[in-house]
Each structure stands twice: as structure tokens, then as C-alpha cells.
VMD Tcl script that draws the C-alpha trace (Angstrom):
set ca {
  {-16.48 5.12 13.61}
  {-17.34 6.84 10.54}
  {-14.37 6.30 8.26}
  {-13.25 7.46 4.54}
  {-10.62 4.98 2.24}
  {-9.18 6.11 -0.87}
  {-8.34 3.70 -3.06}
  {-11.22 1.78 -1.89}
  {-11.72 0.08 -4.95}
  {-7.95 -1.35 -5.28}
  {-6.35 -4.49 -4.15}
  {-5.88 -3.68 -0.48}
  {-8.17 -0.88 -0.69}
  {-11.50 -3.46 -1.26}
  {-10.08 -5.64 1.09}
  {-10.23 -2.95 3.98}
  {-13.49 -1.72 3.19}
  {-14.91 -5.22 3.95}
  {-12.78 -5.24 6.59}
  {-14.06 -1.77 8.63}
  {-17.66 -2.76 7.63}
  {-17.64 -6.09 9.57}
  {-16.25 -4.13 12.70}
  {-18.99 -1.86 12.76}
  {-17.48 0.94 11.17}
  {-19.50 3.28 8.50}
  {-17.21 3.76 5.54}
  {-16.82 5.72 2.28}
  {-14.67 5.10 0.30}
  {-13.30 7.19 -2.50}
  {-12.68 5.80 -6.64}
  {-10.95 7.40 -9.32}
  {-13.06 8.48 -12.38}
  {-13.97 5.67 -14.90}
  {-12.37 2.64 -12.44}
  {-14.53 -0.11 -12.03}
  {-16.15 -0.67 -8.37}
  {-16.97 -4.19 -8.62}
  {-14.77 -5.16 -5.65}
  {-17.24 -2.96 -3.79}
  {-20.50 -2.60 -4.79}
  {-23.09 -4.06 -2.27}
  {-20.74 -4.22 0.67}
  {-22.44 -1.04 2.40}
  {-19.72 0.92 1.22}
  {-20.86 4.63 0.32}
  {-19.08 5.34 -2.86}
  {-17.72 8.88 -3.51}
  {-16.19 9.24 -7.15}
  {-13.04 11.78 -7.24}
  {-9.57 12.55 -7.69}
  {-6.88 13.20 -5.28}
  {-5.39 15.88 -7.07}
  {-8.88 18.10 -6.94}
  {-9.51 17.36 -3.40}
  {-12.16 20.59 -3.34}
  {-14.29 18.28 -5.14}
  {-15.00 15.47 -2.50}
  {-13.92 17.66 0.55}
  {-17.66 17.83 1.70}
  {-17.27 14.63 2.46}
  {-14.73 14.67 5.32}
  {-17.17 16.35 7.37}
  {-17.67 13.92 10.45}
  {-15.20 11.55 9.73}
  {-13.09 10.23 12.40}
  {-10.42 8.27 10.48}
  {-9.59 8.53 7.26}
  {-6.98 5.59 5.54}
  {-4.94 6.90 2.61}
  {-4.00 3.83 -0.13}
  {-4.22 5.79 -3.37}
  {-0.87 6.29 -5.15}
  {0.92 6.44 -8.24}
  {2.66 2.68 -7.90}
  {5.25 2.35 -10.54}
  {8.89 1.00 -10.63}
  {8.88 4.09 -13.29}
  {7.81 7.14 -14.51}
  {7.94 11.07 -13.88}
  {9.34 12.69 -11.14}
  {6.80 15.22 -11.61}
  {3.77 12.63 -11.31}
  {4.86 10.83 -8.34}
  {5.32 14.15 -6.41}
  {1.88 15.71 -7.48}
  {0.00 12.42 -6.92}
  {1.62 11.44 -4.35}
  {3.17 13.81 -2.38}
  {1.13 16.93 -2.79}
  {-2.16 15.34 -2.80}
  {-1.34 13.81 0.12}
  {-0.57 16.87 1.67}
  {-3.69 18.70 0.92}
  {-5.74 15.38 1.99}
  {-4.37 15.94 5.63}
  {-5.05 19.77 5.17}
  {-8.71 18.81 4.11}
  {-9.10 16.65 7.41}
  {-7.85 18.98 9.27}
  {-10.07 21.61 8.39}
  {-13.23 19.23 8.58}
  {-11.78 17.91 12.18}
  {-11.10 14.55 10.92}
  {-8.64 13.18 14.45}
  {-7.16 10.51 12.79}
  {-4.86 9.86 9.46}
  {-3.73 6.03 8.90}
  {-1.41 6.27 5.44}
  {-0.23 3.15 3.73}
  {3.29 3.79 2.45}
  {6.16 0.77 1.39}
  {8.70 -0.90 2.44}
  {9.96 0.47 -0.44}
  {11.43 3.70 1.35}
  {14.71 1.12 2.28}
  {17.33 1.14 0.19}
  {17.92 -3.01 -0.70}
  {20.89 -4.27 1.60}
  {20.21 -7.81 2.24}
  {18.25 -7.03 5.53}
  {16.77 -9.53 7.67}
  {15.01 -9.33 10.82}
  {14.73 -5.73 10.14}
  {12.21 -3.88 11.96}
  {10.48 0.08 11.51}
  {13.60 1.50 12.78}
  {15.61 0.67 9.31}
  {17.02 4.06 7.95}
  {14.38 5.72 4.80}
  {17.88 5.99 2.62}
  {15.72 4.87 -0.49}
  {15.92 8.24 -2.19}
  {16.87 7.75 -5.62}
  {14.02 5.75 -6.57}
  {11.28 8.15 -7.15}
  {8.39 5.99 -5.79}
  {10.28 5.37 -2.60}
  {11.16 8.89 -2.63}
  {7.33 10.12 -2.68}
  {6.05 7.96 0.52}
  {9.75 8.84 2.80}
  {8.09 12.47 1.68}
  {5.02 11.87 3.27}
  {6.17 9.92 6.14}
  {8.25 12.62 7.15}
  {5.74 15.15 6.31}
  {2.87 13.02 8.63}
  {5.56 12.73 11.75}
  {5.90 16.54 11.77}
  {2.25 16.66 11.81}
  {1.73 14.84 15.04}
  {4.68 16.30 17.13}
  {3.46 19.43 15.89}
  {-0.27 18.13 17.53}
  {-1.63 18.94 13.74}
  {-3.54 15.20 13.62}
  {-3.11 11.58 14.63}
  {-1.24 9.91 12.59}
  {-0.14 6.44 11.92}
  {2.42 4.56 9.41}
  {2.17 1.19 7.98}
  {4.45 -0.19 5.61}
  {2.77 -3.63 4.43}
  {5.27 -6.47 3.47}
  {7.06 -6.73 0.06}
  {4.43 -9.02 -1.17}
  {0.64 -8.58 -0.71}
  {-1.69 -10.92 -1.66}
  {-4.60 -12.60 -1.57}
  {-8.28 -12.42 -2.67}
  {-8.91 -9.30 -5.37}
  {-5.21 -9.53 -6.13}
  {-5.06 -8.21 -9.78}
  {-1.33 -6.45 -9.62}
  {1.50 -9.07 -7.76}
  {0.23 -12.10 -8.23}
  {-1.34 -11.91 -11.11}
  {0.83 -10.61 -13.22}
  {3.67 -12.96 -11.88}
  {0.88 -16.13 -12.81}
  {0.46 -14.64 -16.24}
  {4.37 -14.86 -16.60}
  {4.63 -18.02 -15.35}
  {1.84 -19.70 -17.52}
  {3.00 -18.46 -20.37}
  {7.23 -19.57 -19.52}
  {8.10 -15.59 -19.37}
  {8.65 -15.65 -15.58}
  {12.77 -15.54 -14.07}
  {14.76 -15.29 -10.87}
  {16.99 -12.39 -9.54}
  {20.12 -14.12 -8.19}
  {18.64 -17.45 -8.58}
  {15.71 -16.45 -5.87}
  {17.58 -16.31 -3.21}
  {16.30 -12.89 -1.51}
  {14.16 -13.60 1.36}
  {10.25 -11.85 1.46}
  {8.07 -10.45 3.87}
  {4.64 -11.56 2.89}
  {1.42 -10.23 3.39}
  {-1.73 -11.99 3.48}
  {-4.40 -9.26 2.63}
  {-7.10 -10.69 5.13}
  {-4.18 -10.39 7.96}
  {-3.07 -6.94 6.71}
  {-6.26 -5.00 6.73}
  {-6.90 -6.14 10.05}
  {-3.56 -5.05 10.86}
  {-4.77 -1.42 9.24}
  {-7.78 -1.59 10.70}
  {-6.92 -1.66 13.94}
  {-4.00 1.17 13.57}
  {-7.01 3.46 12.28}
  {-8.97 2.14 16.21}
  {-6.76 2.08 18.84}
  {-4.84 5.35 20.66}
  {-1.93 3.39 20.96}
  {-0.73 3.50 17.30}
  {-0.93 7.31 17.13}
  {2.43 8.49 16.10}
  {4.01 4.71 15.33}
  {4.95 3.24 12.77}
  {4.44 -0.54 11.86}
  {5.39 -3.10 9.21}
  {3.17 -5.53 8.61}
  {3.62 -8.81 7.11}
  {3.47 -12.79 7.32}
  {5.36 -14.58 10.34}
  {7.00 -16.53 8.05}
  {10.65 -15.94 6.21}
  {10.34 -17.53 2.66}
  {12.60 -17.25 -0.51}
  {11.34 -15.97 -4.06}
  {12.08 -19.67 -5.40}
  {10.12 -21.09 -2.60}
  {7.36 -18.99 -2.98}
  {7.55 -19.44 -6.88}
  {7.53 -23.04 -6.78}
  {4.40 -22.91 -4.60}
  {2.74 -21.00 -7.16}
  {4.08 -22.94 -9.91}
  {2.40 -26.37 -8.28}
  {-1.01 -24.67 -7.79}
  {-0.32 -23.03 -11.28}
  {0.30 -26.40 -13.04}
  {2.91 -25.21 -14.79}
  {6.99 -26.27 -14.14}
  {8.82 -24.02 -11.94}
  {11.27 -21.79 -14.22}
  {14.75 -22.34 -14.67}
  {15.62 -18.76 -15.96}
  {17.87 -16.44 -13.93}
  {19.35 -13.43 -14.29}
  {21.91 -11.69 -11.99}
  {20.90 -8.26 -10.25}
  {22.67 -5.99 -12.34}
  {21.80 -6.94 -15.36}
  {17.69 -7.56 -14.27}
  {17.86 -3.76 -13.68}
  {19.70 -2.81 -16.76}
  {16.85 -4.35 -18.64}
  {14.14 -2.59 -16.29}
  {15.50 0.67 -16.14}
}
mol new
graphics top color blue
foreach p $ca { graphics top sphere $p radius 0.5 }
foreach p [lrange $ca 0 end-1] q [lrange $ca 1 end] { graphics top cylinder $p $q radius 0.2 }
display resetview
């Protein structure tokens, strides 16, 4: 297939490139002004520099592509309304207008697990209500989910949903794990409610496979997946593990939820 990434050049984003490219696929993948490609350079990847909010710019290259995966997003616990909804939202909107037009049949959007309101789930599945609405990132991808599911019944495009697990990682990881290893080394890490809340991991080798084949088969069209790690672990588990490979002790420092997001917000 000829396919087209944004955010190619990101965590996940590099990660799927390599990914598409050892299936076979032809891919290009689209970087933000001024970001740095390393994580992409000499994989066979055809670059194409622009930015999602000035989609006339790289439109010209949507012609002939079948699939096109959509990572790029404003990520923040924070921040403007107004940012997350133009970045986000809107660009996102005129991304699936721009395949449409240039016959793209396919749309594969990575969106967060991050549209469910925390309530302590477990053994939760895609059906869990999108009641996360007061949290503008989580606001900005229910948006677009909901926006993408009236484009298929309406027979607009393909579309497909995945919602990775709470905690990519793996190899290019410069966002989770590295910033919670730059914590830890230097004694500023601490548990929520003594680590107690169970993850959903994501190994990013498992995960853009996962992606990869959403953008490939006929069967994900319309659906909506999660996915993450077979494995239920706690945040102090997980911690500890890193702590060991970290050298450093595991921390001892906990805080209790409401005041953690007193302090964050």
C-alpha cells in the first residue's frame, strides 16, 4: 500500500514507519517544521515537511494514498482550549476532508484512552462510555472519534480507532519513560495513592503492529480497538522495575490523588 503518517518522526510515529516499511508498504510520512528526523532518516521513509493546521501545503501529497495514520497532536495534561481544538480537532477534520478529496479509502487515527473519565476500571474494554469531557485533551480526540464514526456510517471513508494503552514504551521513547527515569535518577519521582492504580501497557514494537494491521485489513473498518500489554501491573511494580534497571532505590514519596492534582492543575 502506499501509506502517509503524521507524526512520523515522534515516539510511536518512528516506530510505525519502520513498522509499514518492513511489510512492504511505501510510506511518507509527514514532520513538523524545525523537528529533528533522526528517528527516520534512512529507513526509506519519504519525508514531507508541514503543518497540520495548513494542510493546503502538503495536500499534493495525498494523491494515491490508500491509508493514511493520523498520530500528530497537541499532547498536554494542559494548556488552551483554543489550541487543542485547532490542532487537534479542526486539523483533523480538514485532514479527512483532504483524503477525501484525493480518494484516500482508508483513515486509521490514534486517539487515548484518555477520552474515559478515571473510575477505577478494570477489565474494561472499547465499549467504556467517552464521559472524559472536562479535560480538554480528552475532550479533543472524543471530538474526533465521534466526528470519524459519522464519517463511515455516513460511507464518507474507512475509518478505524485505536486507543493505545496508558503507557507506551519502548525504543525512541523520549516523553513517558524518559521523563519518569530523569525523575527517578535525580530522587524527584512519587506515587499517586501509594501506586496502587493498575496500567495497561504498551510495548511500541507490539502496538504498531497492532496499527499496522488496523490500517490492512477490511475487518477493522468502522471498529474501534485498545491496544495494550496482556499483562495487569501496578505503578509501584512497574516503578520498581525501572528503579532496578535504573540503579537507583525505588521512591518512598506519595501523595494522595487530590492533592497530586491540586499541585498539577
Amino acid at each position: 500500500m502506499n501509506v502517509f503518517v503524521t507524526g512520523s518522526n515522534g515516539f510511536i510515529g518512528s516506530n510505525l514507519v519502520k513498522e509499514l516499511i518492513s511489510r512492504g508498504h511505501r510510506v511518507k510520512g509527514l514532520v513538523l517544521y524545525g523537528t529533528s528526523i533522526k528517528n527516520i532518516e534512512n529507513t526509506g521513509c519519504e519525508i514531507i515537511y508541514g503543518d497540520l493546521r495548513k494542510i493546503s501545503e502538503f495536500e499534493k501529497h495525498l494523491e494515491g494514498v490508500d491509508v493514511v495514520f493520523h498520530l500528530a497532536a497537541k499532547v498536554s495534561d494542559w494548556g488552551r482550549w483554543g489550541d487543542f481544538y485547532e490542532i487537534n480537532v479542526l486539523a483533523s477534520k480538514n485532514l479527512v476532508d483532504a483524503c477525501v478529496r484525493n480518494g484516500v479509502k482508508k483513515f486509521v487515527f490514534i486517539s487515548s484512552l484518555a477520552v474515559h473519565r478515571p473510575r477505577g476500571y478494570e477489565n474494561g474494554d472499547e465499549s467504556a462510555p467517552r464521559d472524559n469531557r472536562k479535560f480538554p485533551y480528552a475532550l479533543s480526540k472524543i471530538m474526533v472519534e465521534e466526528f470519524l464514526e459519522e464519517c463511515h456510517k455516513r460511507g464518507k471513508i474507512e475509518t478505524t480507532i485505536i486507543r493505545p494503552g496508558v503507557f507506551p514504551f519502548g525504543p525512541e521513547d523520549m516523553t513517558s519513560f524518559y521523563k519518569i527515569a530523569m525523575a527517578m535518577e535525580k530522587g524527584f519521582f512519587g506515587y499517586i495513592n501509594s501506586g496502587r492504580a493498575l496500567l495497561c501497557t504498551a510495548y511500541v514494537e507490539n502496538l504498531v503492529k497492532g496499527i499496522a494491521l488496523a490500517g490492512e485489513k477490511k475487518e477493522a473498518n468502522g471498529k474501534i480497538y485498545v491496544i495494550g500489554d496482556n499483562k495487569k501491573i501496578r505503578w509501584k511494580e512497574l516503578i520498581e522495575i525501572f528503579a532496578k534497571c535504573l540503579g537507583v532505590s525505588p521512591t518512598k514519596i506519595s501523595l494522595p490523588y487530590f492533592l497530586a492534582k491540586g499541585i498539577t492543575l
